[in-house]
N, C-alpha and C positions, 0 to 999 in steps of 0.2 A: 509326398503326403506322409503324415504320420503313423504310427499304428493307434495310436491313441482318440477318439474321438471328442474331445474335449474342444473350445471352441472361445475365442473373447465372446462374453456377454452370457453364458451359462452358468446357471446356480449352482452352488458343489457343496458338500460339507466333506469336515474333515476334522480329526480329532485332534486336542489343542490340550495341553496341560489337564491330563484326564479327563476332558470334556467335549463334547461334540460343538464343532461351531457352523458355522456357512457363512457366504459372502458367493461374489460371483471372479469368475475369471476373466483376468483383464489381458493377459498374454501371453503366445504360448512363444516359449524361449527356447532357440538351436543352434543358439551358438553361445561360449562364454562370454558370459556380461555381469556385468556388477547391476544388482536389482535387491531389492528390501534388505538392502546396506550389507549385502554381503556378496563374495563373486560364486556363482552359478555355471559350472561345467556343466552343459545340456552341448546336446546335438541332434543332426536330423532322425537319426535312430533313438536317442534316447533325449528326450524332449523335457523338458519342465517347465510348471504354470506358474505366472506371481497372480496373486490372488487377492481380493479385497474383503478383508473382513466387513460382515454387514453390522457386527454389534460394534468396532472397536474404528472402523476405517482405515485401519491400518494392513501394508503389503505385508505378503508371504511366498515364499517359492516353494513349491512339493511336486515332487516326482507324482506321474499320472495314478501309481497303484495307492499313493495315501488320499486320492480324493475319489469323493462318489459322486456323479451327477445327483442331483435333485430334481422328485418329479413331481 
């Protein structure tokens, strides 16, 4: 299990070209993989999310401490 509590299908925001955005979490990634067209060094300790933007629809990959759950 992760240290991170994040989850596919949780609301998150996170800041984007000076700006706050949200979308929700689509997976959590631990091993290297190629995701939102770039490769992603994650593991079981240090984990990262690709994420769906809600305004843009478009992936993104962020380490647990650049997003905030949403409540």
């Amino acid at each position: 299990m992760t240290k991170h509590p994040l989850k596919p299908g949780d609301e998150v925001e996170w800041s984007s070209h000076g700006s706050t955005t949200h979308g929700e979490v689509k997976e959590e990634i631990t091993t290297e993989k190629q995701a939102a067209g770039r490769k992603v060094k994650a593991s079981e300790e240090e984990p990262q999310y690709r994420v769906e933007s809600a305004k843009s629809g478009r992936d993104a990959v962020h380490k647990p401490e650049a997003l905030k759950k949403r409540s």
